[in-house]
C-alpha positions in Angstrom: 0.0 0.0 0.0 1.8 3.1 -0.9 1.0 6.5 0.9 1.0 9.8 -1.0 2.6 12.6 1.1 0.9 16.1 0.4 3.6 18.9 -0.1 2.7 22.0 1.3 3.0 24.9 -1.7 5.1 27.6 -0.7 3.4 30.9 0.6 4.2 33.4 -1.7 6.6 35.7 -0.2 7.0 38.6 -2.1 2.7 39.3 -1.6 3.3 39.8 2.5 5.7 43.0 2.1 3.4 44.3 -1.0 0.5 43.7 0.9 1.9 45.5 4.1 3.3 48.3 2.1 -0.3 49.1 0.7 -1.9 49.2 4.1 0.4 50.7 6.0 0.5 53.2 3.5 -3.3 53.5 3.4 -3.3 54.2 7.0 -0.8 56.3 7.2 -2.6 58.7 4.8 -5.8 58.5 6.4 -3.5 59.3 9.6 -1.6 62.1 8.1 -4.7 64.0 6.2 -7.1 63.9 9.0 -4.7 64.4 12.5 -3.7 67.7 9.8 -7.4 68.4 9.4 -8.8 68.1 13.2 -5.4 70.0 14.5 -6.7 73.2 12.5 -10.1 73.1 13.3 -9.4 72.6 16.6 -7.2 75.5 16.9 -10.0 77.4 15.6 -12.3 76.6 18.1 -12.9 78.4 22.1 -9.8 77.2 24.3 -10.8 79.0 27.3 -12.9 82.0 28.8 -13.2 84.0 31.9 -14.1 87.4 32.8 -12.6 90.7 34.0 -13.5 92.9 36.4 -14.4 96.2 34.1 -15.7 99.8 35.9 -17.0 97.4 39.5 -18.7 94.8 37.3 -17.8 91.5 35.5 -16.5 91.4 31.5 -16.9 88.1 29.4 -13.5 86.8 27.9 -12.8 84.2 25.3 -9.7 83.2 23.4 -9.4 80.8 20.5 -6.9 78.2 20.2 -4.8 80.6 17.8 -5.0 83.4 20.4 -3.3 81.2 22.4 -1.1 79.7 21.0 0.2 79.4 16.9 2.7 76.4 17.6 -0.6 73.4 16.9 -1.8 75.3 13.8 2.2 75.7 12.4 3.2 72.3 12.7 0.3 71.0 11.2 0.9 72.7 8.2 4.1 71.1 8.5 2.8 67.7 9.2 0.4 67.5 5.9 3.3 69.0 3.9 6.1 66.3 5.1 2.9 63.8 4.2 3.2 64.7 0.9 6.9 65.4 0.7 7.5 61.4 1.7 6.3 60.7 -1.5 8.5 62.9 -3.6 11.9 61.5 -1.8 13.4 58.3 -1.6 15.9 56.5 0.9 18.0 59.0 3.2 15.6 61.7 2.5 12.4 59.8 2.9 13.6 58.6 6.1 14.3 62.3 7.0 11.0 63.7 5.8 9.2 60.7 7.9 11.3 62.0 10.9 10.0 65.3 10.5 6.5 64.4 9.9 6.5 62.7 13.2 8.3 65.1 15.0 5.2 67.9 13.6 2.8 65.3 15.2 4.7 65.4 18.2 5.0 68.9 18.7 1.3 69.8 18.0 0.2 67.0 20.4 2.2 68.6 23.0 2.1 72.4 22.1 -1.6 72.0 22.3 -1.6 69.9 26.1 0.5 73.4 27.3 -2.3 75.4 25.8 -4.9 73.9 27.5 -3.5 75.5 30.7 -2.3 78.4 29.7 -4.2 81.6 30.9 -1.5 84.5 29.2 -4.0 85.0 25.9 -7.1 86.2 29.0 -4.6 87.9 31.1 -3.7 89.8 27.9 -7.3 90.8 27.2 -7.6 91.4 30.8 -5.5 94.4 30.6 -6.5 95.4 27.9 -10.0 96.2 28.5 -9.4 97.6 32.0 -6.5 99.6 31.3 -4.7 98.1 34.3 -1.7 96.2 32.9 -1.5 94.3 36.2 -5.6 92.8 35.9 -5.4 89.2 35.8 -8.6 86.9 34.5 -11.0 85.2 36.8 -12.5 82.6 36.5 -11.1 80.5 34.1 -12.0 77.6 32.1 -10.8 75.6 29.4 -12.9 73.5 27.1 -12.3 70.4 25.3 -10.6 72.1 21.9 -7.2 72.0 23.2 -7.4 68.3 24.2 -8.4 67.5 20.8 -6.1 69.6 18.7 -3.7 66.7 21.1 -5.2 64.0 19.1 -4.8 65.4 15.7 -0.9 65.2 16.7 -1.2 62.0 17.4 -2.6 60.8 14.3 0.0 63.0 12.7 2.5 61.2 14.8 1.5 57.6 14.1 1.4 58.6 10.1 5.3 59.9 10.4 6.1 56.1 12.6 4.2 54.0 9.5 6.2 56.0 7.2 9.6 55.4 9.3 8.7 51.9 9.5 7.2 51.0 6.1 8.3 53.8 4.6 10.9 51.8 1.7 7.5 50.1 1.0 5.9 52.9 -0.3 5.9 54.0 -4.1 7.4 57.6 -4.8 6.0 59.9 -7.4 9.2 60.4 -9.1 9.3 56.6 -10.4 7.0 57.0 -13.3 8.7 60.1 -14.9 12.2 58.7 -14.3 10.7 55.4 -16.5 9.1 57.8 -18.9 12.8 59.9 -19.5 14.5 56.6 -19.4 15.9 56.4 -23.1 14.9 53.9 -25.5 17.4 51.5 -27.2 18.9 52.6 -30.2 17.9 50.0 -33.4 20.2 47.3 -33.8 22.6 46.9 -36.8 20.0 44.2 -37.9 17.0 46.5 -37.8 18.4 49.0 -39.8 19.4 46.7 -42.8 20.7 43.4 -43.0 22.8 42.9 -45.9 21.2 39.5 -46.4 17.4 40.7 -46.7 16.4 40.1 -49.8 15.9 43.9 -50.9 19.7 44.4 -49.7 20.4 42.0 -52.2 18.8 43.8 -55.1 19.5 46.9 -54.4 23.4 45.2 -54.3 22.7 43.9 -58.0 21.0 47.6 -58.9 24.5 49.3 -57.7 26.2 46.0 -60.0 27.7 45.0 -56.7 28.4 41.1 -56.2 26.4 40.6 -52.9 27.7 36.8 -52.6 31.1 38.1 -52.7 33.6 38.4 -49.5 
């Protein structure tokens, strides 16, 4: 009785880094676009309010996550632009621009945790409105803005780690046109006329050459 022994087929492994290269990069740009896009409208938004004491009575106060502070709302900018720089680089300099587009993820996380304490932008209007450059805000309050101008730099941040971890996986914009310049080889020797073709040979016998000869 003979036994047949079943051979596993090898797993294809060329489809595993392919297949992580298109979903990391897929996350990564989901990442990227929208920690960009929730970092700026949140900086938009009411950080925190208070009043000041204006001629015996009470003055509302409000600042906006740019009146506080710019730092989110810059490195944003940065953030979506080194999204789309990583793209246009390869090796060295995509590792570089995937180091900076984490590092703008970083920074707006953490520039907009010290905002959400920050009461300089109220004091400011504090003195403002009642002349007295000493007045200080009361009451103050800080909403929920700041916390999630935060999470937009950490989406921001986790698009710049995909891109320093998958980031040789990616495809760079460059490739096609660099294909597209690449020149085309020139016609072989062959191509351009072969002295046995049978119209090389008549047009040999036209001239009164011998085309048989040495």
């Amino acid at each position: 009785m003979e036994y047949v022994t079943a051979v596993p087929h090898p797993r294809p492994e060329a489809a595993d880094p392919a297949r992580t290269g298109r979903l990391s990069l897929a996350v990564a740009l989901l990442c990227g676009a929208l920690g960009a896009a929730v970092a700026l409208l949140a900086t938009r938004q009411q950080w925190s309010e208070g009043t000041a004491t204006v001629a015996g009575g009470s003055f509302p106060l409000t600042a906006s996550g740019s009146e506080v502070t710019g730092v989110p709302a810059a490195l944003a900018v940065v953030g979506l632009a080194a999204l789309v720089a990583v793209f246009a680089v390869r090796r060295a300099g995509r590792f570089a621009v995937a180091a900076l587009l984490a590092l703008s993820g970083a920074g707006t996380a953490v520039a907009a945790l010290l905002g959400a304490f920050d009461r300089s932008a109220l004091d400011d209007k504090a003195a403002e409105v009642s002349g007295d450059t000493s007045a200080t805000v009361e009451a103050l309050s800080h909403t929920a803005w700041p916390y999630v101008a935060a999470v937009g730099g950490l989406l921001l941040l986790v698009a710049g780690a995909l891109a320093l971890r998958h980031g040789g996986l990616w495809p760079a914009m460059s490739g096609r046109y660099e294909r597209a310049a690449a020149p085309r080889p020139r016609r072989t020797a062959a191509a351009a006329g072969d002295p046995d073709r049978p119209e090389e040979l008549w047009k040999a016998l036209d001239r009164g050459e011998d085309p048989t000869g040495a």
